[in-house]
C-alpha positions, 0 to 999 in steps of 0.5 A, a space after each residue: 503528517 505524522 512525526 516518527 523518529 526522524 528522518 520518518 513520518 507518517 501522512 495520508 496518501 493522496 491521488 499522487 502516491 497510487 502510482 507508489 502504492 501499485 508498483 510497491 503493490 505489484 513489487 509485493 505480491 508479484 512472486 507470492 501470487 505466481 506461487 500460490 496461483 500460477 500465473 500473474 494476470 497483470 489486468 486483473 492485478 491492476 482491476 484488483 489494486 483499483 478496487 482496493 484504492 477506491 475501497 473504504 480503506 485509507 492508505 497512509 504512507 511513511 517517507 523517509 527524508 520526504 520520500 515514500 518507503 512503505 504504505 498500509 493501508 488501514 479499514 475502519 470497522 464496527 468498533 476498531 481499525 483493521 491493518 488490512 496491507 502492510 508493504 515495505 519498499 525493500 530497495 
């Protein structure tokens, strides 16, 4: 685990925090996706979030007193690292 100005910090996410990661995922992009496509297709989403979870990416999650408050998720590319998704828990 990372240290950030106290009460954050920052750790890899692990197999317990993909439920967080989905519903903050869904939370997002939910309104952003109707707006620009219709429709949410909660089946797709959910294939769309599984691939990404799987992908090559790592996500990593900041806690705030131990609890997770945001997530990014982070692509290591030829010569540098890509902030692929940035998402913050606004509740």
């Amino acid at each position: 685990m990372l240290p950030l100005a106290p009460p954050f910090a920052l750790r890899r996410a692990t197999p317990e925090d993909r439920a967080f990661v989905e519903t903050l995922t869904t939370r997002s992009y939910r309104d952003l996706v109707i707006r620009q496509f219709g429709s949410w297709n909660t089946a797709q989403q959910a294939a769309n979030f599984a691939e990404k979870w799987q992908s090559n990416g790592i996500y990593w999650i900041v806690t705030r007193a131990e609890e997770p408050v945001a997530c990014l998720l982070l692509e290591a590319l030829a010569n540098y690292l890509f902030i692929a998704d940035i998402q913050i828990d606004g509740s």
